[in-house]
N, C-alpha and C positions, 0 to 999 in steps of 0.2 A: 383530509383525515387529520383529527388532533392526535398530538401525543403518539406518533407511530412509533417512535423509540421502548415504549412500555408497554405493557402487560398488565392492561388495567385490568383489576377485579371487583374493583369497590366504587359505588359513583354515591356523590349525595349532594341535592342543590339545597342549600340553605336560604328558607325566602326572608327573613331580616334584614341580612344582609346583601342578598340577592346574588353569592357566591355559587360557584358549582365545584367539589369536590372531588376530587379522583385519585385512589389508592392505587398504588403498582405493585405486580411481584415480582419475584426475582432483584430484589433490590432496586428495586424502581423508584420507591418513599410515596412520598404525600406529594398532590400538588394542586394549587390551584388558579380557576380563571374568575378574575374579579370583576368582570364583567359580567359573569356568566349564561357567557356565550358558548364556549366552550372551543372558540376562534384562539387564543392567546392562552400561556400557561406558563404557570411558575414554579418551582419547586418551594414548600415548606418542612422544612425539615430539622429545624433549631429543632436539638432535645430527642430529637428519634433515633436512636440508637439499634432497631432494628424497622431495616425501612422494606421489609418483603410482608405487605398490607396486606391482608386478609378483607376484614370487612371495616365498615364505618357506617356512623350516623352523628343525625345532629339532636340535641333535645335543648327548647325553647320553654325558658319558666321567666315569664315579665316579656324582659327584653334584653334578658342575657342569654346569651348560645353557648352551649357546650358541645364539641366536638369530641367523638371516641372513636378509636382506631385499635381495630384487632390483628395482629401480627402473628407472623412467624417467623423465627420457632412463639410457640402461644406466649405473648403477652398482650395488656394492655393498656396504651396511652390516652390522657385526655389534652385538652387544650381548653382555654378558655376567652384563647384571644382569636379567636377565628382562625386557629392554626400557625399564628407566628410563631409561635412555640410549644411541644409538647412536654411533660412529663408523664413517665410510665407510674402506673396504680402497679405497685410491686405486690399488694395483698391475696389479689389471686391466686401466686404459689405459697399461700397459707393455710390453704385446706387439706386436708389429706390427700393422698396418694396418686402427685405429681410426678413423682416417679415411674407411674403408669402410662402418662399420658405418653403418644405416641401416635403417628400415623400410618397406613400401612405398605404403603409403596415409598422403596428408599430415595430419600435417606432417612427414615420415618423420625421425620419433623414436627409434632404437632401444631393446629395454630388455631386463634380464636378465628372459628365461622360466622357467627351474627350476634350483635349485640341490640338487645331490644329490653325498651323503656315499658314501664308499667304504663297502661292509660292515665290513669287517675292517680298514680303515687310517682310525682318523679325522683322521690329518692330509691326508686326499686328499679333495678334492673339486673337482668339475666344475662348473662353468658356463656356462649355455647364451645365448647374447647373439641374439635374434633381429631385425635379421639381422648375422649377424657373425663369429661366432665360438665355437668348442667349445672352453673352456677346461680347462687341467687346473691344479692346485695339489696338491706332493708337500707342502705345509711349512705348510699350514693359514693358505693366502691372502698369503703375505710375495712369492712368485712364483708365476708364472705359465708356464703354454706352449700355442700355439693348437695344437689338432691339429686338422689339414687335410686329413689323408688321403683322409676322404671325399668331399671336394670335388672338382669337378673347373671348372677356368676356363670350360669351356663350357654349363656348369649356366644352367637357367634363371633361377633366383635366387642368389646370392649370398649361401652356408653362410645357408642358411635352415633353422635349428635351431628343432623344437617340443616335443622331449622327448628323455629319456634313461632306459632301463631296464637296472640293471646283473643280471645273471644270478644267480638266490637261490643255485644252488649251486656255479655257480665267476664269481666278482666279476673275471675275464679277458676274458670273454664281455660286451661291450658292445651295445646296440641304440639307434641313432638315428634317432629318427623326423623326418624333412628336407618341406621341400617339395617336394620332386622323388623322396621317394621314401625306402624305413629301411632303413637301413644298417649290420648285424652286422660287432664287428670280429672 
């Protein structure tokens, strides 16, 4: 058994590099096997400042890797050196009403659940704040915009987002899986 000491959440093998990825929570951080094998493991954690991982992914444009890691309490870090170091995208608590965000068993933490890349535009990517907010980024994390459409004020919970599946053959065709219920745009 790798890594018995954590509580992975997050796994992602990156084949460029031929690394495998894996988030902890409960302050676990980042870590990874450079072999990936998933035999051997390291911690990466320069620059993580909140190392209770949520989710992660890799997105490949050429032959540069970008690494994203969603946290809790919700933020979001990238890296670009295959994890030797991250810095957090502070812009996502630039949208309106972050003060909402919240989870609902204490100590109601919120934290980013999935972060997924556009097919076809890799400066677009969404993130999902559960609970809180459906984010979108045209500009590859610099801004941000909630889309709220599917929400409604009288919803049980409060944009309680647990996933997102964007459509393999037209990337228009959105699907959100909510607590109240998944929602096709």
């Amino acid at each position: 058994c790798a890594l018995p000491i954590c509580h992975v959440g997050a796994l992602v093998y990156e084949p460029v590099s031929g690394k495998l990825f894996a988030g902890a929570h409960a302050n676990g951080g980042m870590w990874v096997s450079d072999d990936g094998t998933g035999e051997s493991w390291r911690a990466i954690n320069k620059g993580l400042d909140r190392p209770h991982i949520y989710s992660l992914t890799a997105r490949t444009i050429g032959d540069s890797v970008t690494l994203f890691a969603g946290t809790s309490p919700a933020g979001l870090y990238r890296s670009d050196d295959l994890g030797q170091s991250w810095s957090e995208i502070p812009s996502i608590h630039a949208v309106p009403d972050t003060d909402k965000w919240t989870f609902p068993p204490p100590p109601h933490i919120p934290h980013v659940k999935q972060i997924v890349f556009h097919p076809t535009d890799p400066d677009t990517l969404y993130v999902l704040i559960e609970q809180g907010a459906f984010l979108k980024s045209y500009d590859d994390g610099k801004s941000w915009i909630d889309m709220t459409s599917y929400s409604d004020p009288d919803d049980a919970s409060y944009r309680d987002l647990h996933r997102l599946v964007i459509h393999p053959e037209n990337p228009d065709v959105l699907y959100v899986a909510t607590g109240v219920g998944i929602y096709s745009s």
